[in-house]
N, C-alpha and C positions, 0 to 999 in steps of 0.2 A: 648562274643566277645568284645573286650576292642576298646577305641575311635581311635586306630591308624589304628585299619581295617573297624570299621564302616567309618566312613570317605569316603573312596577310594570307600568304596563299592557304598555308597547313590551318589555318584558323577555319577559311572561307571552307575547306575539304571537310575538317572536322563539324563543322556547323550542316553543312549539307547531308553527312551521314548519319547525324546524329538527332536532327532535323529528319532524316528522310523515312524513316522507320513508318509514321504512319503513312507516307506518299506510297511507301511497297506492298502498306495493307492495302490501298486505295487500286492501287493496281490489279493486287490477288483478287480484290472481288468486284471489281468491273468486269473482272475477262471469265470469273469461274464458268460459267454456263458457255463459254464459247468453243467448239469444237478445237480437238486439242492441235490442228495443223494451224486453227486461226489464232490462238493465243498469241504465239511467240508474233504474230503481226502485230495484233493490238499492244503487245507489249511495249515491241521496238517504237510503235507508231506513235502512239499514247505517248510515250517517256521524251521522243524525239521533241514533237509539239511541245511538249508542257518546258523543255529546255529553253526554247526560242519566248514561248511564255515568260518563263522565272527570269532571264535573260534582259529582257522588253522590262519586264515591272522594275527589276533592279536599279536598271538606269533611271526608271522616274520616281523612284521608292521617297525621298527627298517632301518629293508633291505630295504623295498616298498620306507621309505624316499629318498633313494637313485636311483632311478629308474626315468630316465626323461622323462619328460612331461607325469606322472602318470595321473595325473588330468585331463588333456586332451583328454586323447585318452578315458579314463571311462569316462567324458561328452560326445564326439561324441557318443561312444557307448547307452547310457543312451537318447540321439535324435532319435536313431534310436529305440528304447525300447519304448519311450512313442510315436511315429508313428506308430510301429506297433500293439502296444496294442489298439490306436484310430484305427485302420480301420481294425484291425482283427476281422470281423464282422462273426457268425452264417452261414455256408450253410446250407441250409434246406437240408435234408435226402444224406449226405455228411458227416454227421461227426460218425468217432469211435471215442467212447466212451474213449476205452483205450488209443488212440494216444492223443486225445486232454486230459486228464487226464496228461500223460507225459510232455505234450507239455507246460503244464499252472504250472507243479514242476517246468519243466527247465526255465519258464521267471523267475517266484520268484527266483530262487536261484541265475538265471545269473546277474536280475535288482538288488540284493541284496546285491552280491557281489560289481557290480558295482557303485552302489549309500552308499555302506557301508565304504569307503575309509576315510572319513572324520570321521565317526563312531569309524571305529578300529585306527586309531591314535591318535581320543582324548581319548579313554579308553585305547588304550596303555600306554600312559601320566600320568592317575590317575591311573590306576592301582598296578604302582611300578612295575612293573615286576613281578608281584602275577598274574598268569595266573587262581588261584583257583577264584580270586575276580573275573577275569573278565567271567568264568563261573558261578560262582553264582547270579552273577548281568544280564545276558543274559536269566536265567531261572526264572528267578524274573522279567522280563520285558515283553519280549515275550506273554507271556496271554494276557499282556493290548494291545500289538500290535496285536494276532489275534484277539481280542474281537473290535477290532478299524477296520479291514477288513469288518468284517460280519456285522456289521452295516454301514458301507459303500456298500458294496454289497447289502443291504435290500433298500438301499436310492436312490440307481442305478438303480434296477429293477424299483423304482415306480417314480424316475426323470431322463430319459436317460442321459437328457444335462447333468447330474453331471462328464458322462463320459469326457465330453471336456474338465469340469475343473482339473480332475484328469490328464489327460493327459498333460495339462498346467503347472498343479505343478510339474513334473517329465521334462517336458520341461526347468521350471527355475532353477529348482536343477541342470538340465545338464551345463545348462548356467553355474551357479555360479561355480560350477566344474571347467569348461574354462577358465572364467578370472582369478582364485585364484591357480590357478597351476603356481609352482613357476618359472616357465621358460618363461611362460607368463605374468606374472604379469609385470614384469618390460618394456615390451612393452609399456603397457595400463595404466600405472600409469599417464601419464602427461597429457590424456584425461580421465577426469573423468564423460561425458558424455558418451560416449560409454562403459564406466567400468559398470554407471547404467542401460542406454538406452540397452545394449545390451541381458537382461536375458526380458527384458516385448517383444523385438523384437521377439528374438526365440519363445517365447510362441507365439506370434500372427501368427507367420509361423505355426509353428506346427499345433495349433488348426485348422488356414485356410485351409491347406495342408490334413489333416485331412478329415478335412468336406469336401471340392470340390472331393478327393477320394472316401468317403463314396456317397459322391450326385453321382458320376459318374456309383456306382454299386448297386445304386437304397435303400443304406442302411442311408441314413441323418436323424438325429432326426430333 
């Protein structure tokens, strides 16, 4: 492989991993509450989809520029994602097995999609329009983001609070979503305290919001 495709490729790798950090939170607490033979399914399952996902939007990522207040409405979405993953708590002798299996593929691949937006534009960008690069850079990354779940998931189980924080960083990812969508941006540009103050707010809602839920149904760490 000559330097004009190694190039695009270590970019497209590097962007995915570095990128991928909250896709491994998204992971750890879709699958928390699921019994521990079913994780590693939804893991593989969840990560497999969401590839053929990132994969599919890549190639049309071009169009998605074109599409207003994109960023927006995947932040709002992505609020509503890290709320529900904080307070979607365990019922005891209430849960199948197979629905909540379903249930923890369909957040990965939805939170995946939706928090992948910035992901599939800047590998659109270094890719050239070589859809081969940006699959073989998605199968070369991927391992370190499920191996980056399942150790978040082991960290979970034995520190629950990690779940707040996790939900905090899915919180500010939605934020920065919001204000850097380009129909919004030119609002908030000539206040640059609300540009910053506004991604530590959200999280502090979210997290509170969270917890006084969980305290209300008797599940608060």
């Amino acid at each position: 492989m000559n330097w004009d495709l190694l190039e695009p490729l270590l970019i497209i790798i590097s962007i995915d991993i570095i990128l991928g950090g909250d896709n491994a939170v998204v992971i750890a607490l879709a699958s928390r509450n699921l019994p521990p033979e079913q994780r590693k399914k939804a893991i593989l399952l969840g990560t497999g989809l969401a590839i053929v996902a990132r994969v599919l939007l890549t190639m049309v990522a071009l169009y998605l520029l074109q599409i207003p207040f994109l960023q927006l409405i995947g932040g709002l979405l992505l609020f509503y994602i890290s709320i529900k993953l904080l307070t979607d708590t365990e019922e005891t002798g209430n849960i199948n097995a197979g629905d909540s299996l379903i249930a923890a593929v369909k957040t990965i691949v939805f939170a995946d999609i939706v928090m992948g937006f910035d992901n599939v534009l800047a590998i659109a960008g270094a890719s050239h329009n070589n859809i081969t690069l940006v699959i073989i850079g998605l199968l070369v990354s991927v391992p370190i983001i499920v191996w980056g779940s399942r150790i978040i998931l082991v960290l979970m189980d034995k520190f629950p609070l990690l779940i707040y924080f996790g939900a905090g960083i899915l919180a500010f990812t939605a934020a920065e979503m919001v204000v850097e969508d380009r129909y919004v941006f030119p609002y908030i540009e000539g206040y640059p305290l609300l540009h910053n103050w506004f991604a530590v707010i959200m999280v502090i809602i979210v997290i509170t919001l969270g917890y006084f839920t969980n305290k209300k149904k008797g599940t608060a760490v």
